[in-house]
C-alpha positions as a Markdown table, in Angstrom:
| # | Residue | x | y | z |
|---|---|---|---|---|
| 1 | Unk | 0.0 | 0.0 | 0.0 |
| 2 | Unk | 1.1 | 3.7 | -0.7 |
| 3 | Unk | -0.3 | 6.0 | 2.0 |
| 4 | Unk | 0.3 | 10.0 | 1.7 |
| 5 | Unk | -1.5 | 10.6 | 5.4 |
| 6 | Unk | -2.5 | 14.6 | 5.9 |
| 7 | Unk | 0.5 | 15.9 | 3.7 |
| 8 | Unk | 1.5 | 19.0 | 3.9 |
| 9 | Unk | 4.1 | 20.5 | 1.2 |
| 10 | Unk | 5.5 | 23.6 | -0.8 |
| 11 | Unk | 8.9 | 24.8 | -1.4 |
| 12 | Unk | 9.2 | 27.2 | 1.2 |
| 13 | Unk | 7.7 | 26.2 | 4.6 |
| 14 | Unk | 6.0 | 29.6 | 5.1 |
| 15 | Unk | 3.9 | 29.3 | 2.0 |
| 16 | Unk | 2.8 | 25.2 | 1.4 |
| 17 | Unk | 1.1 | 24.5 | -2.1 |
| 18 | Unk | -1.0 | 21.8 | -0.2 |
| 19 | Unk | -2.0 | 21.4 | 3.4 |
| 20 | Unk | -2.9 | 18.4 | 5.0 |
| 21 | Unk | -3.7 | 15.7 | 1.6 |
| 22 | Unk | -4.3 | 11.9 | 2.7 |
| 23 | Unk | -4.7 | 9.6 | -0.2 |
| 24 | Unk | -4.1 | 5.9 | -0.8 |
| 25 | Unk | -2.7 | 3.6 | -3.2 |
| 26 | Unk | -3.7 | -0.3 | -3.4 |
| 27 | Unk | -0.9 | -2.6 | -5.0 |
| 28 | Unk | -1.9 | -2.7 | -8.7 |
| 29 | Unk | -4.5 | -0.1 | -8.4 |
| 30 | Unk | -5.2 | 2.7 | -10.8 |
| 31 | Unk | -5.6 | 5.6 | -9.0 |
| 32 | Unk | -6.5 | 8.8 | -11.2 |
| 33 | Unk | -6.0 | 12.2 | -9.1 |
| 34 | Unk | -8.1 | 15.0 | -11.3 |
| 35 | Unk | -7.2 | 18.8 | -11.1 |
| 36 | Unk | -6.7 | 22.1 | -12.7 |
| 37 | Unk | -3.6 | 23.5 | -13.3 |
| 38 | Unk | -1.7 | 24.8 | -10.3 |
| 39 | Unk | -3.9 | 23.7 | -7.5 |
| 40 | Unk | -0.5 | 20.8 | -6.2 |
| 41 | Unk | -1.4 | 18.2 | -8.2 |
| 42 | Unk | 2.7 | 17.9 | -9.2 |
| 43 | Unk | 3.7 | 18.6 | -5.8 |
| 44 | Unk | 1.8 | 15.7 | -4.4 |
| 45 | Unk | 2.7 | 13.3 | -7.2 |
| 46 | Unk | 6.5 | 14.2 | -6.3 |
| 47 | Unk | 5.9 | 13.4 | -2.7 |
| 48 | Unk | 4.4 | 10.0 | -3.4 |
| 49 | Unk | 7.3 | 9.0 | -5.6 |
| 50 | Unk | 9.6 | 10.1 | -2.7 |
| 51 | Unk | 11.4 | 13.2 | -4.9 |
| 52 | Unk | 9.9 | 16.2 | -2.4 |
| 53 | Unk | 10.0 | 16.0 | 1.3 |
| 54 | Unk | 6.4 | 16.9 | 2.9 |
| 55 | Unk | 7.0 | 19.7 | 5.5 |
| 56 | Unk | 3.9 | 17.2 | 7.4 |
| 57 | Unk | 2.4 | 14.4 | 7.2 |
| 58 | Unk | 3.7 | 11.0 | 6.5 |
| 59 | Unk | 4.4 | 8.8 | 3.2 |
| 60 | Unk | 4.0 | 5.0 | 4.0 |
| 61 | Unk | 5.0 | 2.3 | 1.4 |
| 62 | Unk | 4.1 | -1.6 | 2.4 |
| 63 | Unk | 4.0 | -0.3 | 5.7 |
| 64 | Unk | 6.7 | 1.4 | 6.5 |
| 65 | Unk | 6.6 | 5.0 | 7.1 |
| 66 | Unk | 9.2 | 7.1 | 4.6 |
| 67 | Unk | 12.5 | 8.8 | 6.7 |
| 68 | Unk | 14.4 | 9.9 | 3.8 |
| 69 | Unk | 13.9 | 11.3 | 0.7 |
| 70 | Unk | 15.4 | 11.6 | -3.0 |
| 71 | Unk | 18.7 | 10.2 | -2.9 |
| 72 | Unk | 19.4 | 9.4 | 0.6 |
| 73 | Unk | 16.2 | 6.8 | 0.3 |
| 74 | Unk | 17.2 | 3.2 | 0.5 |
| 75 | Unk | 18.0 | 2.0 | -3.0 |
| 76 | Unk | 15.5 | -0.8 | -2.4 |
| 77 | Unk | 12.6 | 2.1 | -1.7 |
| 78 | Unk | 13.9 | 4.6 | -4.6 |
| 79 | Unk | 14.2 | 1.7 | -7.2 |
| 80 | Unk | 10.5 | 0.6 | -6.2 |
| 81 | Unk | 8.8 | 4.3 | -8.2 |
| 82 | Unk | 8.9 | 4.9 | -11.9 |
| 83 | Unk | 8.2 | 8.2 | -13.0 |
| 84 | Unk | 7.0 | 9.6 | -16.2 |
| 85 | Unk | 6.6 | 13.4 | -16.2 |
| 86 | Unk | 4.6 | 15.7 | -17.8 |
| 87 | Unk | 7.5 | 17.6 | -20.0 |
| 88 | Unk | 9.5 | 14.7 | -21.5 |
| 89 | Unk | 12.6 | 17.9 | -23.0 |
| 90 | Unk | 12.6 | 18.5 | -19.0 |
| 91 | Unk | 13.3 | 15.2 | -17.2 |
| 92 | Unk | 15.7 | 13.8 | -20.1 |
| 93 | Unk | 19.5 | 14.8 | -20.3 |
| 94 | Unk | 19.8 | 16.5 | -23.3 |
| 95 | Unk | 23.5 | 15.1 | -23.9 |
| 96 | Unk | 22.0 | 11.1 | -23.8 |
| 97 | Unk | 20.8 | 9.1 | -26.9 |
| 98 | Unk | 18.0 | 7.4 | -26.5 |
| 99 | Unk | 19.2 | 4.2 | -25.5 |
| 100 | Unk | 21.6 | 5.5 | -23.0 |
| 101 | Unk | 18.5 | 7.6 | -21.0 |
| 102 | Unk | 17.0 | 4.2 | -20.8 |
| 103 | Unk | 19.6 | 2.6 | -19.3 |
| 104 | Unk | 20.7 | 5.7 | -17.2 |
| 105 | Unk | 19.1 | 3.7 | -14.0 |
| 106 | Unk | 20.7 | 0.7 | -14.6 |
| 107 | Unk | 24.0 | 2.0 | -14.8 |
| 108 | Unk | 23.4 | 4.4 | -11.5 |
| 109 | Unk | 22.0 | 1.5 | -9.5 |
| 110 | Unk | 25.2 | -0.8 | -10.6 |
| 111 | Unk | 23.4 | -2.6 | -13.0 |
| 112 | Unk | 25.2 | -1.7 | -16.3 |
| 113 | Unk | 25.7 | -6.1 | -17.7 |
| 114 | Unk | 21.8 | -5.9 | -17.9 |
| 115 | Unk | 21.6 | -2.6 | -19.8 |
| 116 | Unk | 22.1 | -3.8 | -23.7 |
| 117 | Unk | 19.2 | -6.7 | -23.2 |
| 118 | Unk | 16.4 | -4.3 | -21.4 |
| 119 | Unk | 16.9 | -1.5 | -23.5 |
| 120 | Unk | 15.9 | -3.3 | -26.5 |
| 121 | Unk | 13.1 | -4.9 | -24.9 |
| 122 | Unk | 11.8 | -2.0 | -23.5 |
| 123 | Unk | 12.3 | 0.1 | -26.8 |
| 124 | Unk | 10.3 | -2.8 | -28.8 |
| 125 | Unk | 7.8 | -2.6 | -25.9 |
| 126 | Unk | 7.1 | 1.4 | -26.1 |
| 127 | Unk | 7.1 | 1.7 | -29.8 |
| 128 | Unk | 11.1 | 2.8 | -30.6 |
| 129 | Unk | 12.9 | 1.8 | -33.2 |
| 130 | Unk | 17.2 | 0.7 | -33.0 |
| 131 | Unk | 17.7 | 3.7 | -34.7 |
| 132 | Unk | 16.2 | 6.2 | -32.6 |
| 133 | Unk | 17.9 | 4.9 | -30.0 |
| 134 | Unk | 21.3 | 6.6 | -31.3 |
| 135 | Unk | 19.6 | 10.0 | -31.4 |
| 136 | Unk | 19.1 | 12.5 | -29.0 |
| 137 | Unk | 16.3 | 14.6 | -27.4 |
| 138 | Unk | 16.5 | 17.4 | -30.2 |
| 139 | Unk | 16.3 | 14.8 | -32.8 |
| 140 | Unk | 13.4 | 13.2 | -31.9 |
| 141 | Unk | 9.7 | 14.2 | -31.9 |
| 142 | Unk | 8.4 | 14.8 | -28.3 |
| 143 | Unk | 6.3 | 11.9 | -28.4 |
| 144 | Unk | 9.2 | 9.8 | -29.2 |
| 145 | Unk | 11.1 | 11.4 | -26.2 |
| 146 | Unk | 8.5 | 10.6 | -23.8 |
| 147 | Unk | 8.1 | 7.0 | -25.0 |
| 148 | Unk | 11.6 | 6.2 | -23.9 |
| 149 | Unk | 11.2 | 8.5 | -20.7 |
| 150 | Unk | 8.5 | 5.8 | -20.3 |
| 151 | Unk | 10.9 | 3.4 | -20.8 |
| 152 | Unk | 13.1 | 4.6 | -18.4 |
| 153 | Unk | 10.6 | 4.7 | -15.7 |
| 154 | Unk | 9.9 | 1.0 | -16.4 |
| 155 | Unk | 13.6 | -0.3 | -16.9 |
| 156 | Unk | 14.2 | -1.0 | -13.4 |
| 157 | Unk | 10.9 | -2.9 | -12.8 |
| 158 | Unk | 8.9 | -0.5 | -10.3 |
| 159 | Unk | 6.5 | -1.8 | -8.1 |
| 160 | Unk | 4.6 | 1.8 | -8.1 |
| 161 | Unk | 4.2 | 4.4 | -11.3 |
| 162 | Unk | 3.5 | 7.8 | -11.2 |
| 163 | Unk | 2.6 | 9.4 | -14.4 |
| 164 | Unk | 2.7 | 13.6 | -13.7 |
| 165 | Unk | 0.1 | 14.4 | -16.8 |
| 166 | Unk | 2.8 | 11.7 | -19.0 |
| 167 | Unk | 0.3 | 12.4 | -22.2 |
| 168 | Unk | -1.1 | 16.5 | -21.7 |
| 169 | Unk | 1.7 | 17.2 | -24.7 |
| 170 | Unk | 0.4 | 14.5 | -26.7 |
| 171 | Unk | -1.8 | 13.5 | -29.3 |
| 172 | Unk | -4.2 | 10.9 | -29.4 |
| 173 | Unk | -2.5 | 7.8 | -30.8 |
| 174 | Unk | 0.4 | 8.3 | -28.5 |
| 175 | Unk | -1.2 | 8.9 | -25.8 |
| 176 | Unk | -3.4 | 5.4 | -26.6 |
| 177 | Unk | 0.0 | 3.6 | -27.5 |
| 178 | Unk | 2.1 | 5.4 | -23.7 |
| 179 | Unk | -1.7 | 4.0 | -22.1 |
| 180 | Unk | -1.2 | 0.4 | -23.2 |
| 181 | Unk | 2.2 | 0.2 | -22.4 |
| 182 | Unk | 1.4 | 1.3 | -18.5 |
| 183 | Unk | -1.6 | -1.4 | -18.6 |
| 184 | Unk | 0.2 | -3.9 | -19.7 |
| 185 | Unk | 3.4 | -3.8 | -17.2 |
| 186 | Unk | 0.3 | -3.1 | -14.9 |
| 187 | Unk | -1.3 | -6.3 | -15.6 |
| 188 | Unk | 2.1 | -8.5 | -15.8 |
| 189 | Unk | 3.3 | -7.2 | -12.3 |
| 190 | Unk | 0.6 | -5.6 | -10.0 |
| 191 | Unk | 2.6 | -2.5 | -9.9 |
| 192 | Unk | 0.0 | 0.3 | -8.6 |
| 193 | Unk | -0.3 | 3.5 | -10.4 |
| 194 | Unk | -0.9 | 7.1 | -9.2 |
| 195 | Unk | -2.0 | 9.1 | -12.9 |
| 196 | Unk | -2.5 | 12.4 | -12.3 |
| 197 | Unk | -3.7 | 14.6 | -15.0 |
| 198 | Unk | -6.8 | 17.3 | -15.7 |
| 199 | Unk | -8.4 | 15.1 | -18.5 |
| 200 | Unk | -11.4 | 13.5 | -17.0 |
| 201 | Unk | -12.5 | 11.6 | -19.8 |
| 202 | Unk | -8.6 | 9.5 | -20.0 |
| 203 | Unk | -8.4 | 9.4 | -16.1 |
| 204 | Unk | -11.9 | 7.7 | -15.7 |
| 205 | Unk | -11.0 | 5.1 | -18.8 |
| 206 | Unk | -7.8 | 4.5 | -17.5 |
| 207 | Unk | -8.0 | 4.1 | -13.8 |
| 208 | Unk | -10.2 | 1.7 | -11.5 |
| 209 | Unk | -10.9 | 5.6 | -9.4 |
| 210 | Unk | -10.5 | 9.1 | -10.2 |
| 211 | Unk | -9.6 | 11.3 | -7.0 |
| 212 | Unk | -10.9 | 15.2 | -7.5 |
| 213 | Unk | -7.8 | 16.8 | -6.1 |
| 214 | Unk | -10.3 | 19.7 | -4.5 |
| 215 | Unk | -12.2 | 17.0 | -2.8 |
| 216 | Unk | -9.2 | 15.8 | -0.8 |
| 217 | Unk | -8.6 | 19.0 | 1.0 |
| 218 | Unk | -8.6 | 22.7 | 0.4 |
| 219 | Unk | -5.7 | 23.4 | -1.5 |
| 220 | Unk | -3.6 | 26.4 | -0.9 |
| 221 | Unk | -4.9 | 29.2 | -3.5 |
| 222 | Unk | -1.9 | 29.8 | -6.1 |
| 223 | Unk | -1.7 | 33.6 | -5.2 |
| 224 | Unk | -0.9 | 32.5 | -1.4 |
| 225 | Unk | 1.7 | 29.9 | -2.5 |
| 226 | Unk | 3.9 | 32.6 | -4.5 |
| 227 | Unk | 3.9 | 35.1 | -2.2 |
């Protein structure tokens, strides 16, 4: 189970983006959390995949309460999220091919023998070709970026997804194609999934429950969180 009891979190501790959130996460549930843009959805998404530390409230996975966060997490709890995020040109090294941003886990996590093998399953699996996989982010098409950012979020086998608005920047029959992909890895492991996004419609086809972000608390009005 993934539990994010009464979180509280913002990135200064005088002005929080969301106060006091609870929401849970069956393994291999679909959970859809629904929102407008700027009301926390991202912020809580990166607390639940353990890259932002709540300023309150605790994060429980299996259950075990979270003590530390982003890299100083147990490799065993950091290697058990995969996360796709909404602006692939943002979360992918512009200096990697394609190939090597897949494998960029593996080799951090010492893992680097099984890199050649997963890559090329993983590329068949998410729609790449072996040449793309020698080009890099400017030379691809964003929805070939954020295929292998996909692929990167699955290469180390994650027990938990969380897909920040993974298709808002794409178009129909990639966002389809990215869909299938997370289903099926769904279906073949019992990973759970946390799929935030603003598109009702895709959230309540793709996930057993879609979560209004507003009904889960009051969230902290944008103009207050800037100031």
């Amino acid at each position: 189970m993934l539990d994010l009891r009464s979180i509280t979190a913002g990135y200064t501790r005088r002005a929080p983006v969301i106060q006091d959130v609870s929401l849970s996460v069956a393994p291999g549930e679909a959970v859809g959390l629904l929102g407008p843009s700027g009301c926390g959805k991202s912020t809580l998404a990166r607390v639940a995949a353990l890259l932002h530390r709540p300023d309150a409230g605790t994060v429980v996975v299996d259950g075990e309460p979270v003590r530390r966060w982003r890299h100083r997490a147990p490799r065993e709890l950091r290697t058990a999220f995969g996360v796709v995020f909404q602006q692939a040109r943002l979360s992918a090294d512009p200096r990697l091919a394609l190939g090597d941003l897949i494998a960029e886990p593996l080799r951090a996590t010492g893992r680097r023998e099984q890199a050649a093998g997963r890559v090329a399953e993983l590329a068949a699996t998410v729609g790449l070709t072996a040449d793309l996989l020698t080009r890099r982010p400017h030379e691809v098409s964003d929805g070939q970026l954020q295929r292998a950012c996909l692929a990167r979020a699955l290469v180390l086998r994650p027990r938990w997804l969380v897909c920040d608005e993974m298709t808002a920047m794409l178009d129909a029959s990639t966002t389809a194609a990215l869909v299938r992909v997370v289903e099926d890895y769904r279906a073949q492991t019992g990973a759970g999934l946390l799929a935030v996004g603003h598109d009702r419609v895709l959230l309540d086809r793709w996930c057993d429950r879609t979560v209004l972000f507003t009904d889960l608390t009051t969230a902290v009005p944008r103009e207050a969180a800037v100031r």
